[in-house]
ZAMARGU-4260 file (C-alpha; in steps of 0.2 Angstrom, whole numbers, plus 5000, padded with zeros to 4 digits):
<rodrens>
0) 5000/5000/5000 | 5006/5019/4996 | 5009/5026/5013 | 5005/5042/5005 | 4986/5036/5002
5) 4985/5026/5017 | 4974/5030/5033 | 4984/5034/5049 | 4978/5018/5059 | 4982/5006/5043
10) 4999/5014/5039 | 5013/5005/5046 | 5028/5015/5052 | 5046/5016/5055 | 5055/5025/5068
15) 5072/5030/5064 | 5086/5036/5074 | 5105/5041/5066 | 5122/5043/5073 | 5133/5054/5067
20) 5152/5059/5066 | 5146/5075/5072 | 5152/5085/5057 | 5145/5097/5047 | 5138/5098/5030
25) 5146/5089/5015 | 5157/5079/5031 | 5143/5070/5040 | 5142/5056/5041 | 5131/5040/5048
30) 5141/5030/5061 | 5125/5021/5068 | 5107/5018/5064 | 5092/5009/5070 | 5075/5007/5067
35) 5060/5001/5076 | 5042/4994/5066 | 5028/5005/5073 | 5011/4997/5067 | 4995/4995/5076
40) 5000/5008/5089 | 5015/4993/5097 | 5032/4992/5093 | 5037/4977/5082 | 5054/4971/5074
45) 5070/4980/5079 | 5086/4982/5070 | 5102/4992/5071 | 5119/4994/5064 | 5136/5003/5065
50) 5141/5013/5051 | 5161/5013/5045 | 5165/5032/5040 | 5177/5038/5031 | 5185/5050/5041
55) 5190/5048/5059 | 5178/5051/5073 | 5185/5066/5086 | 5186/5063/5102 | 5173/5072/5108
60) 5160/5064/5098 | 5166/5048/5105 | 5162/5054/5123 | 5147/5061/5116 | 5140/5044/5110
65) 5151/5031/5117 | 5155/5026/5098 | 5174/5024/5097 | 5185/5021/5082 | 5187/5003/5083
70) 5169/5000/5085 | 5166/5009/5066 | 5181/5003/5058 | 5177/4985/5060 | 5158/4991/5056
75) 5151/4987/5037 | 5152/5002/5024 | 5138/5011/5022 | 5137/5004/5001 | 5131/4989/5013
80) 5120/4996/5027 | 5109/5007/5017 | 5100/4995/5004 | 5093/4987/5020 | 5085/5005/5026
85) 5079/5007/5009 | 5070/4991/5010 | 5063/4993/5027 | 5056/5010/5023 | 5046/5003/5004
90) 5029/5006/5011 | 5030/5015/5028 | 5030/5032/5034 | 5047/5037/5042 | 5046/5044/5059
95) 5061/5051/5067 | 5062/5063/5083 | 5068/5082/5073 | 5067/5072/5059 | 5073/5085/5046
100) 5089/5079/5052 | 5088/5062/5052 | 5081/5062/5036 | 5094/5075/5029 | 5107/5064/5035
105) 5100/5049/5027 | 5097/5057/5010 | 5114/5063/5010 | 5122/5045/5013 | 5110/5041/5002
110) 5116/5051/4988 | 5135/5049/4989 | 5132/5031/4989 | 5122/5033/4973 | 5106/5022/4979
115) 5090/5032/4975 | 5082/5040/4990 | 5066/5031/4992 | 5057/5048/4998 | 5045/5042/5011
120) 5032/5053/5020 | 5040/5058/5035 | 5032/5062/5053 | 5042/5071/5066 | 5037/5068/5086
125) 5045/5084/5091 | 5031/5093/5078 | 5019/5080/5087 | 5024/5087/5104 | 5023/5104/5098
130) 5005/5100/5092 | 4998/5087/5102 | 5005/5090/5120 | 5006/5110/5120 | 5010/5111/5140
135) 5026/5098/5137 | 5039/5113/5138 | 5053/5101/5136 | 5055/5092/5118 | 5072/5084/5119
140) 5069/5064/5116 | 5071/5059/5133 | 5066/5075/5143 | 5050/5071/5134 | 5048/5055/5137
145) 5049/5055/5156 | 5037/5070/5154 | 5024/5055/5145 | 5029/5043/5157 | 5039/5034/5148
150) 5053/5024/5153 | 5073/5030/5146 | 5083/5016/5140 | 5098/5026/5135 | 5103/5040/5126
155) 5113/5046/5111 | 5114/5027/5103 | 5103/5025/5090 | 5093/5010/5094 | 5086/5016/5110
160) 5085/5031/5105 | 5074/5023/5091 | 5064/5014/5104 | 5061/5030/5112 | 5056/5038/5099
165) 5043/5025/5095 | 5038/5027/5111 | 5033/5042/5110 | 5024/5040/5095 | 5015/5029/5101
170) 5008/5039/5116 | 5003/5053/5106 | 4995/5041/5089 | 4976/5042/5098 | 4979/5062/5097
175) 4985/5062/5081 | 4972/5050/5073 | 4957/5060/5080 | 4964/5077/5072 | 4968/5068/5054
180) 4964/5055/5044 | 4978/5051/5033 | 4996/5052/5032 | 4995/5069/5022 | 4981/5076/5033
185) 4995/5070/5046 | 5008/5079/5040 | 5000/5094/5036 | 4994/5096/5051 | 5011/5095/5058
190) 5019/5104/5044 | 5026/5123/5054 | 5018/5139/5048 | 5035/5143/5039 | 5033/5128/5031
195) 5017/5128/5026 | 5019/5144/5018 | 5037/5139/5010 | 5027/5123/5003 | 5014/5135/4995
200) 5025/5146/4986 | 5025/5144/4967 | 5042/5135/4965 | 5050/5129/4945 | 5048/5110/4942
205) 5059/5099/4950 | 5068/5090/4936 | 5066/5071/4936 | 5080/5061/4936 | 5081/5056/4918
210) 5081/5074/4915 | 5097/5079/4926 | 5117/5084/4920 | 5124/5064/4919 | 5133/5068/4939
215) 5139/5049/4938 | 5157/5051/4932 | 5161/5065/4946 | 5174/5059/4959 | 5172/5056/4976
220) 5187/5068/4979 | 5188/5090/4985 | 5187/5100/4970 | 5176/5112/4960 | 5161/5107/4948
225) 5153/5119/4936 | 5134/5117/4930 | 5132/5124/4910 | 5121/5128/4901 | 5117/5120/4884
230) 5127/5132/4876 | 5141/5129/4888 | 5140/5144/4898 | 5144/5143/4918 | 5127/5144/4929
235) 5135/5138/4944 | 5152/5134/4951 | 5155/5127/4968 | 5165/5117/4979 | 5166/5100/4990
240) 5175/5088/5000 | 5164/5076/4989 | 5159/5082/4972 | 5147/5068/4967 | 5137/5073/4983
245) 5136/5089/4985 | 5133/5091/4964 | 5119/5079/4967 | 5111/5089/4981 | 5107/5104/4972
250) 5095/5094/4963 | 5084/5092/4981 | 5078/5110/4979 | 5076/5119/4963 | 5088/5137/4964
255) 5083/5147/4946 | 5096/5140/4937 | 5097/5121/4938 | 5082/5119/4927 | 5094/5127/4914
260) 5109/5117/4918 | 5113/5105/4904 | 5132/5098/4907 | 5144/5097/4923 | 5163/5095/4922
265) 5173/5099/4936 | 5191/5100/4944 | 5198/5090/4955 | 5210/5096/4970 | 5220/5085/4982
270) 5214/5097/4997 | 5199/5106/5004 | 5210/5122/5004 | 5215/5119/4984 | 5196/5118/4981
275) 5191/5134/4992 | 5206/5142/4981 | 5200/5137/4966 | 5181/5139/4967 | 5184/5161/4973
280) 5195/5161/4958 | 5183/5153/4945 | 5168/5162/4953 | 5178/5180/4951 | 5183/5176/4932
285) 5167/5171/4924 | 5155/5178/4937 | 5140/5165/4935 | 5122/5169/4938 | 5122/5157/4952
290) 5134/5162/4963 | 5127/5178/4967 | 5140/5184/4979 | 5154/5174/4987 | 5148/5171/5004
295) 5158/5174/5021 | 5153/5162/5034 | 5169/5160/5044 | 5171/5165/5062 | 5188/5174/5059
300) 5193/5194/5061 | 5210/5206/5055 | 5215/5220/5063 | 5219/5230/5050 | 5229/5245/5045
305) 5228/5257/5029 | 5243/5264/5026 | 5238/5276/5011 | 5231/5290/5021 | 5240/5303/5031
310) 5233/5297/5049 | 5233/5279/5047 | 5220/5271/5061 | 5216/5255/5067 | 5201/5246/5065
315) 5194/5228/5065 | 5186/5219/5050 | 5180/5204/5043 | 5190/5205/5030 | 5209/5209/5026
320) 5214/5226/5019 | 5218/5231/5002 | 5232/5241/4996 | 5246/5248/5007 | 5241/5239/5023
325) 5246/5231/5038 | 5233/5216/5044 | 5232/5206/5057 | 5225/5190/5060 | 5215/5180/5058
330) 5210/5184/5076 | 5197/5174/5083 | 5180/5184/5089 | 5177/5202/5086 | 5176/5209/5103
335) 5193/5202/5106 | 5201/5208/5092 | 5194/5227/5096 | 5198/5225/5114 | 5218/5226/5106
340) 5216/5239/5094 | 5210/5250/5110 | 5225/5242/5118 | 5236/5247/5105 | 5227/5262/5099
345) 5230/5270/5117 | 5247/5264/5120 | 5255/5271/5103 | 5243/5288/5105 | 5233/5283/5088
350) 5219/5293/5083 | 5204/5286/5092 | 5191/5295/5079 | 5188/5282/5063 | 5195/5286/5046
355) 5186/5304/5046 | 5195/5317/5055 | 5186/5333/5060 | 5197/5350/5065 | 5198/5351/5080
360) 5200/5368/5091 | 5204/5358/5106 | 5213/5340/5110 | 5201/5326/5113 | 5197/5318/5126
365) 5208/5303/5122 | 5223/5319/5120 | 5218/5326/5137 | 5220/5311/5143 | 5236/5308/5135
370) 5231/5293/5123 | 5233/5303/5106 | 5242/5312/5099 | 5230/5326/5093 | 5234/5326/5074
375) 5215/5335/5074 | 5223/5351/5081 | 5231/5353/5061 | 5248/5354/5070 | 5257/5339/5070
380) 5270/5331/5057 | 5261/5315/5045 | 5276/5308/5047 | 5281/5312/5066 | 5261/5302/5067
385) 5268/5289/5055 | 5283/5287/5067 | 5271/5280/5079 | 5261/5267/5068 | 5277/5260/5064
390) 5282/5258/5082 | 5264/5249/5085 | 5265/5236/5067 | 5284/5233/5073 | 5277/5221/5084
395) 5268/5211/5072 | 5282/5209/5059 | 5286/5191/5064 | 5302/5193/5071 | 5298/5186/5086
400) 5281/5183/5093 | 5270/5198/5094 | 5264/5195/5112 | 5281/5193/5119 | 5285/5209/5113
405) 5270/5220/5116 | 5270/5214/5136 | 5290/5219/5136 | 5284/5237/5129 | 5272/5237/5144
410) 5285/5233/5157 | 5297/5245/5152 | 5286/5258/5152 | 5279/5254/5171 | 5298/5251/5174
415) 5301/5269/5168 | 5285/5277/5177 | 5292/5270/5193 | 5308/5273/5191 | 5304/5294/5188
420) 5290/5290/5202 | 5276/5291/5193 | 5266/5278/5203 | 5248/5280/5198 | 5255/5280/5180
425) 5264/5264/5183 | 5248/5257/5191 | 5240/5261/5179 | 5250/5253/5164 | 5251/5239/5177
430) 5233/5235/5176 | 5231/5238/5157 | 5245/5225/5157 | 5234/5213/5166 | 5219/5217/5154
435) 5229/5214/5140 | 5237/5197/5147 | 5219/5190/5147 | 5215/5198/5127 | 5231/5191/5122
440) 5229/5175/5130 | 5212/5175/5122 | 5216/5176/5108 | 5229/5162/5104 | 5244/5165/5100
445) 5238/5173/5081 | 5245/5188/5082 | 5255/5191/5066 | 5253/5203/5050 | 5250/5191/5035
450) 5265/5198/5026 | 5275/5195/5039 | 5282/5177/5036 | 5285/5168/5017 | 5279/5149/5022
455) 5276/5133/5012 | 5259/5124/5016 | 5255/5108/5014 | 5235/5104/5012 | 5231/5085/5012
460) 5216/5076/5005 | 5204/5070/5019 | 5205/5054/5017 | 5219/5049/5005 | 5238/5053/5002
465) 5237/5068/4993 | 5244/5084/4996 | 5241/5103/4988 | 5256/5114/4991 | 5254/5132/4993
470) 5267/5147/4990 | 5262/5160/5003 | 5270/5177/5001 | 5266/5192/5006 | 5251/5185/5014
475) 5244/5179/4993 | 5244/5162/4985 | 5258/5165/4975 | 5259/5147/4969 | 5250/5131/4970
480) 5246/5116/4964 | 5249/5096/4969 | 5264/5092/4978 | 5280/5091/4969 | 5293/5083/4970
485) 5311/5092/4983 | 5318/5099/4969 | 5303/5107/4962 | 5298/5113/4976 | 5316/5125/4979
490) 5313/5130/4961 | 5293/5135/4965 | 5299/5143/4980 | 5314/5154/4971 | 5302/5160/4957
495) 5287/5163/4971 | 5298/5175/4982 | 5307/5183/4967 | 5288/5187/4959 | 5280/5194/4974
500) 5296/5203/4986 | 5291/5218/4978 | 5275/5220/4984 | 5275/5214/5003 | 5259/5223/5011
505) 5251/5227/4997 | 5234/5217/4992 | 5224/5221/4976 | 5208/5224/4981 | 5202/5207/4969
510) 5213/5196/4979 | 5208/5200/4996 | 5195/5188/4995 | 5208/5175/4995 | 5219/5180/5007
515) 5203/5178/5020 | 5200/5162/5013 | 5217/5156/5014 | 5221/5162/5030 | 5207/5158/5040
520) 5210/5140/5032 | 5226/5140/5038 | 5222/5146/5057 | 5207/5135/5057 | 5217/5119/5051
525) 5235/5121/5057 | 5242/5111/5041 | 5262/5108/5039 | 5273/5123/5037 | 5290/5128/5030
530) 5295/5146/5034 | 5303/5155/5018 | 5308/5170/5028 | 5327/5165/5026 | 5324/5161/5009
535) 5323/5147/4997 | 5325/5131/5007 | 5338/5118/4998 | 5331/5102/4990 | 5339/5092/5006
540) 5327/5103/5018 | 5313/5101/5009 | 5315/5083/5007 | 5319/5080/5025 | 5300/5090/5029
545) 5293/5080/5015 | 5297/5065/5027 | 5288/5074/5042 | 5273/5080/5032 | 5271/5061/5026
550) 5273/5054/5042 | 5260/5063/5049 | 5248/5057/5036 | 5231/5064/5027 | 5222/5065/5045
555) 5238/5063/5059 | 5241/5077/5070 | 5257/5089/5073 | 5264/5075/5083 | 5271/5068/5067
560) 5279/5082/5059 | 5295/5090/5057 | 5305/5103/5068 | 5304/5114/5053 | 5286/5111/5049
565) 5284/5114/5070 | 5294/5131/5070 | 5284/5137/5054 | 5267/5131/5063 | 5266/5145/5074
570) 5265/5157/5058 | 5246/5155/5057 | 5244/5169/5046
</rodrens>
């Protein structure tokens, strides 16, 4: 019988519950999964299984859900696992407890298994609760379920978590069945208000299978894949971890241009980073009408900088400056990074006032206090200012590590203020010393201007021995591409340092984009490192960091590499 045609009471139903590796987006993946048969209002057959992913499980979300690494890597692959969902769910209506994300998850191992999604009505219990038992405040699976009166087998596994949620659905059926008849009277009375609105709005025609861009001879590798037209003219261009998934996806919700898309290519990368690269570099030259704008979702901040104006000033941005500029970072939350540009700002007598400057007839309250420097009054030297923005960037040029240095200027200035007996002054440095112990300690040791340090990075495939080298000079890609060999990487390096020495601090404005992408990247990741900052390393250094970088693997940690690659880690941006 069609679940979709079938009366509640008649309908037979299967309760779902998934495990994940607690990653996000084209990286989830199932671990575990269990089901329970719901039919009559009692709890039938049971099943369950371990998942094997293909990346490793974190720590954390081994603690989370008891699940450890051993467990999954002698579980079957989910190639084997999933054929046996689809057939339990031919006929019955999925119920799963917020099971937009159980069924998300399963639709996306789904697809990058290429098995067709058998796209069975779907019931969530939290709607139910919501619904159906309006004075229940509490809808997480099991606070619920004591509120019921249910008995709590166990939590975050997916079997009795399954059975809970089964459960559950079983004590709120008989409500359910006298407010609808069928499954879609069911789920439309379930169905949120946003929803229901979202499911009424005119949408284009989904395109059927059949009618899709052939997505079968895309790899299960990072890299970029562009939609075309039939004309051969980019519509979209975007970028994976796993490009037969995430091409596939697009096709779940129709977006203006996949109806026009006729053909997919795509290119391949050994490395998430080498995708993220190439994806801002194809969207900036051919500009296609689906990518819109290239989006900014990471968490990262610069203090930045401008160095093409007479009264430079600090301030804090998602992005890196453009042009002359100094900039800092990435930096990790916005309230810290403006806590040290008023540090630094104040201790270097920097103009406190923003890029606009207004005459002034009288200091500020920032000069009366002895802060700034009062360029405002129209009396003071551009360059004696400039003096000072110099002494402030000094810190970060990557000589030796910026908090070192800027907690030594503090105590030689309390050790001066004392010494002339200017104790409230000293106490006073003393406790902005303190306060600026915490921000730096904060902030983690990322305190370095991106041109600061020349560096080889190495990028690895997330699962396989692959690596994507990257040139970084001056804080840009200067070069990349896969790995080569020693010898080819001294050669790169010589014509990477001699193309971009000239122009150390200054970004064009186009590739500032890139410079946030690849930086936060980098201080999200912490990947290999060889410093270039004393130059081109010989074929015999490179080679001997070769030997660290592959010791430490696609996935190992910073255990396994290299001094050189240790020393050079630190250079975060």
């Amino acid at each position: 019988m069609d679940p979709a045609l079938a009366s509640l009471q008649s309908a037979e139903y299967l309760a779902v519950d998934v495990e994940t590796n607690g990653l996000g987006g084209d990286r989830c993946e199932l671990t575990e999964i269990g089901t329970v048969l719901v039919g009559g209002g009692e709890l039938h057959d049971t099943w369950e299984s371990l998942v094997r992913p293909a990346q490793p499980l974190t720590r954390g979300i081994e603690r989370f859900t008891g699940i450890t690494q051993s467990m999954v890597d002698a579980a079957p692959p989910p190639e084997e696992v999933l054929p046996e969902i689809a057939r339990s769910m031919e006929g019955r209506v999925l119920v799963a407890h917020n099971a937009s994300f159980d069924a998300r998850v399963l639709r996306q191992a789904f697809e990058r298994c290429s098995i067709d999604w058998p796209k069975p009505p779907v019931l969530c219990t939290v709607a139910m609760a919501r619904k159906l038992a309006p004075l229940v405040s509490q809808r997480k699976l099991a606070l619920l379920a004591e509120a019921l009166g249910i008995e709590v087998e166990g939590v975050h596994r997916a079997l009795p978590d399954a059975l809970t949620c089964a459960r559950v659905f079983c004590a709120l059926f008989p409500k359910l069945c006298a407010n609808a008849r069928s499954v879609p009277e069911a789920a439309a009375l379930l169905r949120s208000r946003r929803a229901a609105r979202r499911a009424a709005r005119p949408v284009g025609r989904r395109r059927s299978v059949e009618e899709r861009p052939d997505l079968s001879k895309l790899p299960d590798d990072p890299g970029v894949y562009i939609f075309r037209d039939e004309r051969g003219r980019p519509l979209y261009v975007g970028k994976s971890l796993s490009l037969r998934t995430r091409a596939r996806s697009h096709f779940c919700a129709p977006s203006g241009w996949t109806e026009r898309a006729e053909v997919v290519d795509y290119r391949p990368t050994h490395s998430e980073l080498g995708a993220l690269v190439l994806e801002n570099r194809l969207i900036k030259q051919w500009q296609p009408p689906g990518n819109r704008q290239l989006k900014h979702t990471d968490r990262w901040n610069y203090l930045r900088c401008r160095l093409d104006i007479p009264y430079p000033v600090l301030e804090v941005s998602a992005r890196p400056a453009a042009g002359r500029a100094v900039s800092i970072g990435p930096l990790s939350g916005r309230q810290l990074a403006g806590e040290l540009a008023d540090h630094l700002t104040s201790l270097f007598r920097l103009r406190h006032c923003g890029r606009t400057m207004k005459r002034r007839e009288h200091p500020s309250v920032y000069g009366q206090m002895g802060r700034c420097c009062s360029p405002c009054l129209g009396d003071l030297d551009p360059n004696a200012y400039r003096h000072q923005v110099d002494r402030a960037m000094a810190l970060f040029d990557g000589s030796e590590a910026a908090e070192d240095l800027l907690l030594s200027e503090l105590d030689r200035r309390i050790a001066e203020a004392s010494a002339d007996r200017h104790y409230e002054a000293a106490a006073a440095l003393l406790r902005r010393r303190e306060r600026l112990a915490g921000v730096l300690s904060r902030l983690g040791g990322m305190l370095r201007a991106l041109h600061a340090d020349p560096r080889l990075i190495v990028a690895a495939h997330p699962v396989k021995d692959r690596f994507d080298a990257f040139w970084i000079v001056g804080g840009r890609v200067a070069d990349w591409g896969a790995l080569p060999p020693a010898d080819e990487i001294e050669a790169r390096a010589v014509a990477a340092l001699a193309g971009r020495s000239g122009h150390l601090g200054a970004v064009p404005a186009e590739e500032v984009d890139e410079v946030r992408i690849v930086s936060a990247w980098v201080a999200e990741h912490e990947p290999p490192q060889l410093s270039l900052a004393a130059g081109p390393p010989s074929a015999a250094q490179v080679s001997r960091w070769l030997e660290g970088v592959r010791a430490r693997g696609a996935v190992g940690g910073p255990a396994g590499a290299p001094a050189e690659a240790t020393a050079a880690s630190s250079a975060v941006a």
